[in-house]
VONU-639119 format. One record per residue (C-alpha): residue number from 1; residue in one letter; x, y, z negated. Coordinates in Angstrom, 3 decimals. Last residue first. Layout:
// residues N
resi / resn / xx / yy / zz
NUM / a / X / Y / Z .
...
// end
This chain:
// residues 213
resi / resn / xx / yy / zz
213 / x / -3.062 / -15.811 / -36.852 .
212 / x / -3.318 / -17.735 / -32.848 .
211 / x / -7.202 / -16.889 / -32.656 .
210 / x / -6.365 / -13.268 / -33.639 .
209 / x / -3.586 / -13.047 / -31.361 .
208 / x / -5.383 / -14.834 / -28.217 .
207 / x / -7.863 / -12.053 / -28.818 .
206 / x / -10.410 / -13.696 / -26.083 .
205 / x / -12.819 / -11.340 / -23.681 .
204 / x / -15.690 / -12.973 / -21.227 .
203 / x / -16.767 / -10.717 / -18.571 .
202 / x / -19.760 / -11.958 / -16.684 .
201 / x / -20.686 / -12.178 / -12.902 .
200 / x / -24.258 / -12.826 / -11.908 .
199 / x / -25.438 / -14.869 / -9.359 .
198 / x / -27.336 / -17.031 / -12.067 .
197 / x / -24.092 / -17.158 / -14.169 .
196 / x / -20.796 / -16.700 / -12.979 .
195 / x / -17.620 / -16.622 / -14.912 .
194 / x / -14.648 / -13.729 / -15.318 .
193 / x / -12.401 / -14.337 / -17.442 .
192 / x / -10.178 / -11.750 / -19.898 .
191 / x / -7.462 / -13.072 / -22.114 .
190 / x / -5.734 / -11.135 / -24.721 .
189 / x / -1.767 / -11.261 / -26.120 .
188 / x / -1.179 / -13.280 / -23.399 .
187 / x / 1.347 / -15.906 / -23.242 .
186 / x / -1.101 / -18.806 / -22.789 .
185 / x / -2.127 / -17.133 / -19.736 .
184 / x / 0.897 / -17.688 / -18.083 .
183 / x / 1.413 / -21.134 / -19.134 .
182 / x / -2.634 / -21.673 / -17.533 .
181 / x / -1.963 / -20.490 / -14.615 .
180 / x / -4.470 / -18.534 / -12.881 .
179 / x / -3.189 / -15.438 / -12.674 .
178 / x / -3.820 / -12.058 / -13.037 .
177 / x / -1.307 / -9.994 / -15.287 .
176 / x / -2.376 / -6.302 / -16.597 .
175 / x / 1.004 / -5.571 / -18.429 .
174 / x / 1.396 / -3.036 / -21.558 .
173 / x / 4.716 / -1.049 / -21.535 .
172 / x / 6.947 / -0.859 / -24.609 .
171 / x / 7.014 / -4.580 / -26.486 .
170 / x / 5.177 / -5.902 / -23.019 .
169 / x / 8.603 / -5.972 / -20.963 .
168 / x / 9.607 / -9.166 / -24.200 .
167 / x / 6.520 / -11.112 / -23.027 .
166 / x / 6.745 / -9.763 / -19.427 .
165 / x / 10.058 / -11.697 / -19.533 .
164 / x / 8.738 / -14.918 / -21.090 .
163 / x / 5.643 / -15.001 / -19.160 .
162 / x / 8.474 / -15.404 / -15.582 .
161 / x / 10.352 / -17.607 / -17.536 .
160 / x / 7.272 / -20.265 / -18.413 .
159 / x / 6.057 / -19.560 / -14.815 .
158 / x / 9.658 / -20.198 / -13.350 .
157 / x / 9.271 / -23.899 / -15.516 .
156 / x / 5.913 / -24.704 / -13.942 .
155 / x / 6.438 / -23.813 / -10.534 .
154 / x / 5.920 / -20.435 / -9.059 .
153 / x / 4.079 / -19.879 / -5.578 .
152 / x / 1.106 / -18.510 / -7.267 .
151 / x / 2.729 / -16.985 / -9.925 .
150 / x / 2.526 / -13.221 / -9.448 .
149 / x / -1.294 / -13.621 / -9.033 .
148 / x / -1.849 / -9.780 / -9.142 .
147 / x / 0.554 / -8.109 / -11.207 .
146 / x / -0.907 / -4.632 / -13.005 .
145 / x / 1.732 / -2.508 / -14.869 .
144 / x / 0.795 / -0.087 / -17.496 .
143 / x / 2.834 / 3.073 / -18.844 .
142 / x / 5.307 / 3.110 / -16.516 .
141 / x / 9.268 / 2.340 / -17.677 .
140 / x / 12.471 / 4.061 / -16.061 .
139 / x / 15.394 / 1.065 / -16.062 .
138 / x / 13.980 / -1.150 / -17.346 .
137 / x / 11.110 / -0.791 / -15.115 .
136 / x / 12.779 / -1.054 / -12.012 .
135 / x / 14.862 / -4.044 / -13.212 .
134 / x / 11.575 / -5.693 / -13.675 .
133 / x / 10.095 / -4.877 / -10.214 .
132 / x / 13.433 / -6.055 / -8.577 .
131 / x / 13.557 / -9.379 / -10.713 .
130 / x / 9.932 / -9.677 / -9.910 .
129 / x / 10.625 / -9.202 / -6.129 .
128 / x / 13.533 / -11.817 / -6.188 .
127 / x / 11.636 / -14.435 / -8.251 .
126 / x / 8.377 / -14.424 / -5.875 .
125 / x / 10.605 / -14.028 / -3.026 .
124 / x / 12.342 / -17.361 / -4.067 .
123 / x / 8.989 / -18.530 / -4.956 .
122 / x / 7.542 / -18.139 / -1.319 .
121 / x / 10.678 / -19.168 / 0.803 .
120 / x / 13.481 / -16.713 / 1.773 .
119 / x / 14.523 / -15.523 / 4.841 .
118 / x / 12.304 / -11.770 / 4.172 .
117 / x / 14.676 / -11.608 / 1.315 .
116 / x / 17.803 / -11.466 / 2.889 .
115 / x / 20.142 / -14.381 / 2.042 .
114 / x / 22.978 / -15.342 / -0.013 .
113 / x / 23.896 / -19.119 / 0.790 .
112 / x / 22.194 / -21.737 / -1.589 .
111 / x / 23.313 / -23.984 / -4.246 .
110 / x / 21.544 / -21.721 / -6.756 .
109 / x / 19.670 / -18.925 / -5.249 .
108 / x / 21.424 / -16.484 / -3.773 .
107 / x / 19.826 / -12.855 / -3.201 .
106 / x / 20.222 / -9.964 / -0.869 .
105 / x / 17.212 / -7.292 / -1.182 .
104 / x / 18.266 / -3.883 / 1.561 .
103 / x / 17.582 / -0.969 / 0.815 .
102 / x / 17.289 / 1.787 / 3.782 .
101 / x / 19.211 / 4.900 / 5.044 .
100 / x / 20.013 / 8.667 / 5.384 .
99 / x / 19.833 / 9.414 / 1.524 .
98 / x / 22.001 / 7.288 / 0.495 .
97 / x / 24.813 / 8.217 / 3.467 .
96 / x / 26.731 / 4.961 / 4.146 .
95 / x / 24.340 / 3.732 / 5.515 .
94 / x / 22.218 / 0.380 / 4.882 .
93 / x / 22.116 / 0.149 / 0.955 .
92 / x / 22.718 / -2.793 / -0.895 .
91 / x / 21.045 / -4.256 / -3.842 .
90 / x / 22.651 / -7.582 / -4.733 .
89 / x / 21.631 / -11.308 / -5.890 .
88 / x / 23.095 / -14.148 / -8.006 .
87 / x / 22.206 / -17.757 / -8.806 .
86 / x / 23.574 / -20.174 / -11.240 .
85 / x / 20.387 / -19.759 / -13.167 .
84 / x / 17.771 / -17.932 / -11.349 .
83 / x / 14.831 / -16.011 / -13.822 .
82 / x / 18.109 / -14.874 / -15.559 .
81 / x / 20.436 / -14.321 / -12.934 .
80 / x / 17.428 / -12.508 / -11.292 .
79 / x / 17.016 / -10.357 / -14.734 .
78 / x / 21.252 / -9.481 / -14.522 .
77 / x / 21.631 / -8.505 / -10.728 .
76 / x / 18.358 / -6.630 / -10.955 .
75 / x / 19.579 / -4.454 / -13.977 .
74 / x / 23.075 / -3.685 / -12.221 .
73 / x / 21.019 / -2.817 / -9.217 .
72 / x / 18.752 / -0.229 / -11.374 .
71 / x / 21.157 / 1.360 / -13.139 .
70 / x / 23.904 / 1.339 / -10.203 .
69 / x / 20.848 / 3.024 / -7.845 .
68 / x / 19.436 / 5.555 / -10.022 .
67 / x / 22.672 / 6.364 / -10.681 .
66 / x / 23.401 / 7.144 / -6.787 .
65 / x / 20.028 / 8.987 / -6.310 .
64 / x / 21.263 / 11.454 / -8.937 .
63 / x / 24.352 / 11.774 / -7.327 .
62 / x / 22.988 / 12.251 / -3.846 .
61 / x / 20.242 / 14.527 / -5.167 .
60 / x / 23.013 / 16.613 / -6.853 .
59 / x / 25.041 / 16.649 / -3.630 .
58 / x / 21.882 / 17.684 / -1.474 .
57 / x / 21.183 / 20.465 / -4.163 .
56 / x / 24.575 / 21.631 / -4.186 .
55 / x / 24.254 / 21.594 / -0.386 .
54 / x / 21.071 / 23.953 / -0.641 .
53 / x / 22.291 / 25.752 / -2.966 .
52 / x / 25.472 / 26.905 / -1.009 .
51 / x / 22.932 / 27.615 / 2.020 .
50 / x / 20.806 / 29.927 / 0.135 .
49 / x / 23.880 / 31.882 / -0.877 .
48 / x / 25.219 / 32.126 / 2.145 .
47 / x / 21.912 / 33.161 / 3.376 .
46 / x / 21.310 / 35.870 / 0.877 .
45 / x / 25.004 / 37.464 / 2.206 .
44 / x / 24.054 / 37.175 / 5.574 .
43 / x / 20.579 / 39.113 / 4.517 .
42 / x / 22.551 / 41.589 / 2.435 .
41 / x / 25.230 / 42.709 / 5.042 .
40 / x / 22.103 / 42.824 / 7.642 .
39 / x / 20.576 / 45.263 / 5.621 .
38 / x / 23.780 / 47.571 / 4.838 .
37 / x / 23.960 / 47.080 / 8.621 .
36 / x / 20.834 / 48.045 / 9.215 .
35 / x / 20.656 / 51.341 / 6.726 .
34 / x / 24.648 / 52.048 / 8.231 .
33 / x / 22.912 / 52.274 / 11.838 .
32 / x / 19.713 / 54.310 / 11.019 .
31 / x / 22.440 / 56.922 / 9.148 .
30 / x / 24.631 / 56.730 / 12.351 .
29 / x / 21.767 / 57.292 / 14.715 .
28 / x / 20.862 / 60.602 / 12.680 .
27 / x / 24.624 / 61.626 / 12.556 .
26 / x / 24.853 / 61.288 / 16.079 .
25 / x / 21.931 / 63.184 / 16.884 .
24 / x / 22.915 / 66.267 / 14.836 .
23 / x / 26.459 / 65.789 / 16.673 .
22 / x / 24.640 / 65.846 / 19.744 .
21 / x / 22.684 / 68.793 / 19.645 .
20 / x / 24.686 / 70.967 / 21.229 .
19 / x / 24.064 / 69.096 / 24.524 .
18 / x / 26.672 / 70.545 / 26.880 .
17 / x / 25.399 / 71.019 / 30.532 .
16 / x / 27.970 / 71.034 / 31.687 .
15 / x / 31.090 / 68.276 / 31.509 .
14 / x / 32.013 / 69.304 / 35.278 .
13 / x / 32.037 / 73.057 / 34.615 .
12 / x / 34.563 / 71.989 / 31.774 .
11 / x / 36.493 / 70.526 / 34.558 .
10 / x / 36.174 / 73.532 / 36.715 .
9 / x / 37.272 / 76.165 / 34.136 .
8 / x / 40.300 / 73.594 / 33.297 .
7 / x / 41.597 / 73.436 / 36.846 .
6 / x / 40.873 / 77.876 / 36.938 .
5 / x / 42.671 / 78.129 / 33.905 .
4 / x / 45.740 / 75.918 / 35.377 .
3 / x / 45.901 / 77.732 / 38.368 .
2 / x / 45.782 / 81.158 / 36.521 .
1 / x / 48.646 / 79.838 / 34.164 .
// end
């Protein structure tokens, strides 16, 4: 018993000197400790949060975006059909992923092989793009369109279509059309010219309406 009170004397002679205030100091450091790791408890919990909005936000923009897309494509595939008989055309997209890619413009012209439209000539493009504008606005109308010299590579009977459609457009939404076709102006509900006098340019207004009644 003496040998084993001396071992024991020694090894608590070893441990010295004691500091009695460690359990004080403990308690302080474990207070700091549960205030941070309530903190940090919140903050991951904030982020999970964040980050669950954030991909219900990319999934609603990728739904949104996607009937956008079938609303607009369906109305290009129908108003190219119409300014192309016997032809058809297509909106595609380049990824797979909406939001990660491009739009591509495919369109067939009657008797013709679908094509890109940067391959076609300068009415098919004319015809493509308006058929693209024009589903556009069906599908989510501005208050004014302006369409400079739409017509300059159409021919007579794609003009008469062409003033046709913004004809029946122009029932919601008014259209600012330059052109220099006479079809196309004939269609107008008024006429502006421009004509130079003396160096002087002069704005000359018609109410094709009122001259029509």
């Amino acid at each position: 018993l003496e040998k084993e009170t001396a071992k024991m004397e020694a090894e608590l002679e070893s441990v010295e000197p004691i500091n009695m205030r460690a359990i004080e100091d403990y308690e302080e450091v474990k207070e700091k400790f549960d205030k941070h790791n309530s903190r940090v408890e919140v903050l991951l919990a904030e982020k999970e949060a964040i980050l669950k909005l954030m991909d219900e936000i990319e999934h609603r923009k990728k739904v949104v975006f996607m009937e956008v897309f079938e609303g607009v494509a369906t109305n290009f595939r129908g108003i190219f059909e119409r300014l192309s008989p016997g032809g058809s055309a297509d909106l595609l997209l380049e990824e797979d992923n909406p939001l990660d890619g491009g739009l591509q413009i495919q369109a067939r012209p009657e008797g013709k092989n679908p094509q890109y439209i940067e391959l076609m000539s300068g009415g098919e493009k004319t015809l493509t793009a308006l058929s693209f504008i024009f589903a556009i606005q069906r599908f989510q109308p501005a208050p004014f369109y302006i369409l400079d010299e739409i017509d300059m590579f159409l021919d007579d009977d794609n003009v008469r279509k062409v003033s046709e459609l913004i004809q029946e457009s122009s029932a919601g939404d008014q259209f600012i059309v330059v052109s220099l076709k006479s079809s196309l102006m004939a269609s107008a509900g008024q006429l502006f010219g421009i004509s130079n006098e003396d160096g002087v340019s002069k704005i000359i207004g018609v109410e094709l309406e009122e001259i029509a009644a």
